[in-house]
DRENVOBA-946455 format. One line per 4 residues: for each residue x, y, z of N, C-alpha, C, O. Coordinates in steps of 0.05 Angstrom, whole numbers, always signed. Layout:
X Y Z X Y Z X Y Z X Y Z  ...
end
This chain:
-499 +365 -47 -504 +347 -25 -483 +352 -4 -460 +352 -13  -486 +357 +25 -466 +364 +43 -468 +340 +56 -484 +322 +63  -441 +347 +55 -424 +311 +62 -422 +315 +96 -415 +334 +111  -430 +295 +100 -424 +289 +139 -406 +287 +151 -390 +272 +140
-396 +297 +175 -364 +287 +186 -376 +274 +209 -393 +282 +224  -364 +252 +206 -357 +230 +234 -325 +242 +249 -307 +247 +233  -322 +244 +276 -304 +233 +291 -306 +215 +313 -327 +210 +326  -284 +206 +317 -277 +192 +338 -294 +168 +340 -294 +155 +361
-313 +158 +315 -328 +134 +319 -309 +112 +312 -286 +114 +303  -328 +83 +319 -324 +63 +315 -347 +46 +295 -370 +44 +302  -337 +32 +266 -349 +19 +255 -332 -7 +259 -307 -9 +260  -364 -34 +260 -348 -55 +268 -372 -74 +256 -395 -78 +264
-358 -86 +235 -368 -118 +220 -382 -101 +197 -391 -116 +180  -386 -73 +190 -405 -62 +170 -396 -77 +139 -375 -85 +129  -416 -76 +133 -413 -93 +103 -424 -62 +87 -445 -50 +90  -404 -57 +71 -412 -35 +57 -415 -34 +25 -416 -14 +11
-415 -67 +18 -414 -78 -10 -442 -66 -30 -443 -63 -54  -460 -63 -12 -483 -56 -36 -491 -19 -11 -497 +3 -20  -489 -23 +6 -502 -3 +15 -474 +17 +19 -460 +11 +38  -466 +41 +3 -444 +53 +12 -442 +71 +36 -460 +82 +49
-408 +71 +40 -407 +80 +67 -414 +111 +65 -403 +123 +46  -429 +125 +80 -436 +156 +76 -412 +166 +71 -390 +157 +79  -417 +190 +52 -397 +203 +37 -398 +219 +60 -417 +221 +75  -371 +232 +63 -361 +247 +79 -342 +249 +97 -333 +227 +104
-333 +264 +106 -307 +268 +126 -300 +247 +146 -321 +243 +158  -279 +231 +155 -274 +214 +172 -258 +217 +185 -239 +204 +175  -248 +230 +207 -233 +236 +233 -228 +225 +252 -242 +232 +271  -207 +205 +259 -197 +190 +283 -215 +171 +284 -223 +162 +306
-226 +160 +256 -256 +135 +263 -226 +110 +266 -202 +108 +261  -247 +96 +275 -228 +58 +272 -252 +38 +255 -271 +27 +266  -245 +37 +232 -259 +11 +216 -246 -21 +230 -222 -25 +234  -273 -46 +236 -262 -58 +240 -274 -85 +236 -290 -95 +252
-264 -100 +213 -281 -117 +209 -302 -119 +180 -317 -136 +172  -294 -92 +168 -314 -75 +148 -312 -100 +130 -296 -118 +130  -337 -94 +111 -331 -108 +79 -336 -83 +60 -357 -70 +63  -314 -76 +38 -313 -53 +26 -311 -61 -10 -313 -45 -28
-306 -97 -13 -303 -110 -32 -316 -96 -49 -339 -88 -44  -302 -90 -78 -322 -93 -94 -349 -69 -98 -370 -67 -111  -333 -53 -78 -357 -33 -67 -348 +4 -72 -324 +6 -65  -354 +20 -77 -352 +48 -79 -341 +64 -53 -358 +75 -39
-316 +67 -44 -302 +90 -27 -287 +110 -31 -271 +122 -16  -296 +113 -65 -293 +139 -76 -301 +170 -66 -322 +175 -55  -277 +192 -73 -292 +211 -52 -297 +221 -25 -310 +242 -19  -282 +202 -6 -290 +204 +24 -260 +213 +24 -244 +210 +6
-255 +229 +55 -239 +241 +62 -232 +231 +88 -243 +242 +107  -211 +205 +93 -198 +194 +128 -172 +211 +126 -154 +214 +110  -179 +221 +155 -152 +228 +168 -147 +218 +200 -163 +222 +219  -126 +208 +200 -121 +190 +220 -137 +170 +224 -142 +161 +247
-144 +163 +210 -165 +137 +212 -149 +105 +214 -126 +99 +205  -170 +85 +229 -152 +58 +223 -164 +47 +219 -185 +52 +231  -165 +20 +197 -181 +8 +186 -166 -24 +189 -147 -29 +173  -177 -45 +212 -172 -69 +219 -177 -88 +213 -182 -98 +235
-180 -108 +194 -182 -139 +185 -214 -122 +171 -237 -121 +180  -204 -112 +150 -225 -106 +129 -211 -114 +108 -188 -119 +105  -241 -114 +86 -237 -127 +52 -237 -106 +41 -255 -92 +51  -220 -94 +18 -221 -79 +1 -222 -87 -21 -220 -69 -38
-226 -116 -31 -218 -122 -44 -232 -110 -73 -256 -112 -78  -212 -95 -93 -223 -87 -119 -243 -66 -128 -254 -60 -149  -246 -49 -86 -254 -23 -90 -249 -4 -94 -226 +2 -87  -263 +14 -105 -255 +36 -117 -243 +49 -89 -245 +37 -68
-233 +70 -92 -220 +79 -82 -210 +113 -97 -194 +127 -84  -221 +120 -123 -213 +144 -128 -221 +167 -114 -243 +177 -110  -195 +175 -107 -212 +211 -99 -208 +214 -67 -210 +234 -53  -204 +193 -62 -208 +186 -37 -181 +202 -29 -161 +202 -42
-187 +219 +3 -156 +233 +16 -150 +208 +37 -168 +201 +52  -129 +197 +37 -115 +182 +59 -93 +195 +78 -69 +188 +77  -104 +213 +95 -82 +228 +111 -78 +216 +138 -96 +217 +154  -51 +201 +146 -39 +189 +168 -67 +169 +174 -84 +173 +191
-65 +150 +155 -82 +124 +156 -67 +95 +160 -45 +92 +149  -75 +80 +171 -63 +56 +183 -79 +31 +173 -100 +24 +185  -70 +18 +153 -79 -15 +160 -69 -24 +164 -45 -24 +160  -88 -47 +181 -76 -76 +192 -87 -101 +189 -108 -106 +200
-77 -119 +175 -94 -136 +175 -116 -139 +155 -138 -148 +161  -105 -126 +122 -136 -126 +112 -117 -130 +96 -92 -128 +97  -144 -141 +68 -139 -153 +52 -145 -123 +28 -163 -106 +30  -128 -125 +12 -132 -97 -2 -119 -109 -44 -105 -95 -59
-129 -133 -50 -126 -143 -77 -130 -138 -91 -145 -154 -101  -123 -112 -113 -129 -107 -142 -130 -70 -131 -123 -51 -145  -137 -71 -113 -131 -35 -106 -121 -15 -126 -96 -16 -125  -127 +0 -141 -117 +25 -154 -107 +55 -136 -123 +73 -132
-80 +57 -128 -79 +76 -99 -66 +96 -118 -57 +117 -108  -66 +92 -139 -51 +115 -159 -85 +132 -156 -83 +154 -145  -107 +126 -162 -132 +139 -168 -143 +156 -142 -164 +168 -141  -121 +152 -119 -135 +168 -96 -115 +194 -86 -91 +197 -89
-128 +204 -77 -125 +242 -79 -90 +240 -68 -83 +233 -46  -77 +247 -84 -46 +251 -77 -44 +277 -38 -30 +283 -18  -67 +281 -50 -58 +314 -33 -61 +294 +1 -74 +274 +6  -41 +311 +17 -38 +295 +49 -36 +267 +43 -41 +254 +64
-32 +252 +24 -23 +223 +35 -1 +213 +41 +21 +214 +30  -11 +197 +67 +11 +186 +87 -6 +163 +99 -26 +161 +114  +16 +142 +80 -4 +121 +92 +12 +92 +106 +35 +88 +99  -1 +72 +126 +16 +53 +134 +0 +32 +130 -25 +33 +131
+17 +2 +121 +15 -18 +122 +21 -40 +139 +45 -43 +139  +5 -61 +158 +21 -80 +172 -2 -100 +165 -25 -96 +158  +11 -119 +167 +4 -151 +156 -17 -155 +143 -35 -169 +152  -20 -137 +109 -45 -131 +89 -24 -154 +73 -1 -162 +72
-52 -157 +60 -38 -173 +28 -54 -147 +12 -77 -139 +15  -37 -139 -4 -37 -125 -24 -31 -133 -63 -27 -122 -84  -34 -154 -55 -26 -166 -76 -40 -157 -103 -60 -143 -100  -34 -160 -121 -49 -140 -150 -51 -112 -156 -60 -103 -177
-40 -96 -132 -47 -66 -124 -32 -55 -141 -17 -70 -154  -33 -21 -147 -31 -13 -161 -21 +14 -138 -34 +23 -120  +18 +26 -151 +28 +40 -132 +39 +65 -157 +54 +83 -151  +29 +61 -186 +41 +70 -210 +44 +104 -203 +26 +120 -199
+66 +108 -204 +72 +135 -208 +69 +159 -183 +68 +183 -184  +70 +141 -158 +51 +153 -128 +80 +171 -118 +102 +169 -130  +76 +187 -96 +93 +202 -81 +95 +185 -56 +85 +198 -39  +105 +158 -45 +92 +148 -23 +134 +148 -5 +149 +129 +1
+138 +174 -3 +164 +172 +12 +159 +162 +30 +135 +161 +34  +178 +147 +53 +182 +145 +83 +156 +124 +96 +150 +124 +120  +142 +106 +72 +126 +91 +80 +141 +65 +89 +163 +56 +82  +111 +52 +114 +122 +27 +115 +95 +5 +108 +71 +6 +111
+114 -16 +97 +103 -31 +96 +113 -64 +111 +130 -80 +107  +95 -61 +125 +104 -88 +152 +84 -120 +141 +60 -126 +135  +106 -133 +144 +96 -164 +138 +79 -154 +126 +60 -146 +139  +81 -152 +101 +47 -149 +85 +58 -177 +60 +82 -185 +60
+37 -189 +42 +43 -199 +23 +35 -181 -1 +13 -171 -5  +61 -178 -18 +55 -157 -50 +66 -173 -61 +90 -170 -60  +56 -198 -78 +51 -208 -102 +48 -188 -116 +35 -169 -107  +63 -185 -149 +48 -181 -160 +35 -137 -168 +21 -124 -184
+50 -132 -148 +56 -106 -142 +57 -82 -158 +82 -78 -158  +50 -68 -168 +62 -47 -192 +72 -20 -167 +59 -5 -152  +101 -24 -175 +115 +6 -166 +128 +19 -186 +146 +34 -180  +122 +15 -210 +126 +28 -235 +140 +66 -221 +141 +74 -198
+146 +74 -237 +160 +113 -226 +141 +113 -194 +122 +127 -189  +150 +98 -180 +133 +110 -153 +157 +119 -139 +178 +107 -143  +156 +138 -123 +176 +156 -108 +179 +138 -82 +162 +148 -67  +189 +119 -69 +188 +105 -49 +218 +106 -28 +227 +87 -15
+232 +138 -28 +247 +141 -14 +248 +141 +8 +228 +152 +18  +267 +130 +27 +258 +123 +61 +245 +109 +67 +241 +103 +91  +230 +94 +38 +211 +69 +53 +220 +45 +66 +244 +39 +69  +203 +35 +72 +221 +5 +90 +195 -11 +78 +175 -1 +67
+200 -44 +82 +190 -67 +74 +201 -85 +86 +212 -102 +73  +200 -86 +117 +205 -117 +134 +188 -132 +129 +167 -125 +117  +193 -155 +137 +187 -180 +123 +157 -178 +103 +133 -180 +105  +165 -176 +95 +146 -166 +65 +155 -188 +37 +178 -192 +29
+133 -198 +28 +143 -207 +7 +132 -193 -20 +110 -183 -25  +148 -196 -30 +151 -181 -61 +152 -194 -80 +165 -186 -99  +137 -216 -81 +141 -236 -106 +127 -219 -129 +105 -207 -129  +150 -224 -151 +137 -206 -176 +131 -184 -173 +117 -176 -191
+136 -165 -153 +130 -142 -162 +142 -130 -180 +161 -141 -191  +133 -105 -184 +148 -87 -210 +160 -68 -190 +153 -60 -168  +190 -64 -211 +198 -40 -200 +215 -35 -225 +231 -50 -237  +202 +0 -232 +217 +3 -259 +213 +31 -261 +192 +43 -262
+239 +41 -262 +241 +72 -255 +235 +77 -235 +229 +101 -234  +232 +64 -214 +222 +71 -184 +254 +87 -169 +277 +82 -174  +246 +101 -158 +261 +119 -133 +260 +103 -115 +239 +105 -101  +279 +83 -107 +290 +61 -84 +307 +70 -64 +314 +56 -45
+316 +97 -70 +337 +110 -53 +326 +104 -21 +304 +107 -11  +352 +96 -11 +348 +91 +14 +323 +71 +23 +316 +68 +47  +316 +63 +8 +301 +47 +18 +310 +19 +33 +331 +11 +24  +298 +3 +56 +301 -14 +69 +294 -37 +67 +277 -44 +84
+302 -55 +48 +297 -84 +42 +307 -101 +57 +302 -124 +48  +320 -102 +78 +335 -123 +91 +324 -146 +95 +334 -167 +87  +303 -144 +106 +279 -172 +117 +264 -175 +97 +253 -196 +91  +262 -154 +84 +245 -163 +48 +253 -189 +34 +277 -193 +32
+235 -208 +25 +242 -230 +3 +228 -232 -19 +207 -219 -22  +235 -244 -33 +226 -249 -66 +226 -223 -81 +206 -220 -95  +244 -206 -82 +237 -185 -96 +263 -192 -113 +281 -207 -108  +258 -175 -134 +274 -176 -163 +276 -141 -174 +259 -127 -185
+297 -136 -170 +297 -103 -171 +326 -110 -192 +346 -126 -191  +315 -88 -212 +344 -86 -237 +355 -60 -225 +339 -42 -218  +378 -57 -223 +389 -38 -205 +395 -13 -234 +406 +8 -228  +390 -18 -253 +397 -13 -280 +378 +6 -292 +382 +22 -310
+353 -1 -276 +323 +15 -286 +311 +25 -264 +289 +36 -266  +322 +21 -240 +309 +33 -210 +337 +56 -203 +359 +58 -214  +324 +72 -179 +357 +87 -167 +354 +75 -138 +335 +81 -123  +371 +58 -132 +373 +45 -109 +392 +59 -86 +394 +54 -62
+406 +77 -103 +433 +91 -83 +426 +89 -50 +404 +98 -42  +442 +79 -33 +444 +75 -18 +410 +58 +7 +402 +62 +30  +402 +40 -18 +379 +29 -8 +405 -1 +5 +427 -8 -3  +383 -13 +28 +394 -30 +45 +384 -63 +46 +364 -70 +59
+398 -77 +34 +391 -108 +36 +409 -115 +49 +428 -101 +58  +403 -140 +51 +414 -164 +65 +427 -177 +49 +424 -176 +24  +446 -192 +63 +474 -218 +45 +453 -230 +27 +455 -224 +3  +432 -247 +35 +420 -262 +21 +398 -244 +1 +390 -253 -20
+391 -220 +13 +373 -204 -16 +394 -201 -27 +381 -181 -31  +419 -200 -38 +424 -187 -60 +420 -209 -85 +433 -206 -106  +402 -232 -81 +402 -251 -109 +386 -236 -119 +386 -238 -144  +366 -216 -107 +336 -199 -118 +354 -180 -137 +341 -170 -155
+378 -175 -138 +385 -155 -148 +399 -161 -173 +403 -144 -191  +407 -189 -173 +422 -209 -199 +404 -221 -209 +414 -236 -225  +377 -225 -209 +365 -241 -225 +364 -239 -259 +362 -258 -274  +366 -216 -264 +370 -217 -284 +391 -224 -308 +389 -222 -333
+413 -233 -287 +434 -233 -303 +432 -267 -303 +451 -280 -311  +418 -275 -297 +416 -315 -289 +438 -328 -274 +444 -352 -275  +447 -315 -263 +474 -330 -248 +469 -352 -225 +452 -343 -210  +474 -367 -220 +478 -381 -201 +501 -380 -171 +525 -387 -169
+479 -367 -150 +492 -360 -130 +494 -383 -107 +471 -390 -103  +507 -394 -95 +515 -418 -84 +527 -413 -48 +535 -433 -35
end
């Protein structure tokens, strides 16, 4: 079956929950509004694409190439991003809840993630060097064997990082993040 390439379009309000989005190439499109819940976006190939106050919620997503992709504003809950094509991914986050997602074992250097909410998070061995996380919350996420180097937590809250099982070397918090970094020892900081 030969897969279609779209560029330079615009999808806007598409509900792609029972009817999937055509397989094939996506080039400088802007999603906006989509519903992807629950639904099959396995396989498709975005590059440069942006995808705006859409649901992902709990879609597949394997296979899928994400090269210089941008969300904003979408809800992306239970996500498996370990299952989508490592090769060219470069991807951005601003004000997604990501909460439940899945980051296990990824190459995602020099990412950002802006005001997003990550409840709940798995960054299990994920390579997350140069990343940044302004005002981002991190409640419960995991971080365990993760590559934190240099990473930028300053405006980050609720995160809980064992400095013991992560490599944090020269990653950057704030006076008040460093309780994320004692939690485990139970201390009482005043």
């Amino acid at each position: 079956m030969a897969l279609t390439f779209w560029t330079e379009r615009e999808f806007i309000k598409k509900d792609y929950r029972q009817a999937k989005l055509p397989k094939g190439d996506y080039e400088n499109c802007r999603f906006v509004d989509c519903l992807f819940s629950e639904g099959y976006l396995d396989n498709q190939n975005f590059v440069e694409c942006t995808f705006e106050g859409c649901d992902f919620t709990n879609a597949n997503i394997s296979h899928s190439i994400f090269n210089t992709v941008s969300f904003v504003n979408c809800k992306m809950v239970g996500l498996r991003f370990e299952t989508c094509d490592p090769l060219l991914l470069s991807i951005y986050f601003e004000g997604c809840n990501l909460s439940l997602a899945s980051f296990y074992g990824m190459e995602l250097p020099q990412t950002l993630f802006t005001n997003c909410k990550m409840h709940q998070v798995d960054f299990s061995e994920t390579h997350l060097r140069g990343s940044s996380f302004p005002e981002t919350d991190l409640e419960n996420a995991i971080f365990d064997q993760t590559d934190l180097e240099q990473v930028d937590f300053v405006s980050a809250f609720n995160f809980n990082i064992d400095p013991s099982k992560n490599k944090v070397r020269k990653a950057k918090f704030s006076k008040e993040g460093l309780i994320g970094l004692l939690k485990k020892y139970d201390i009482a900081v005043t």
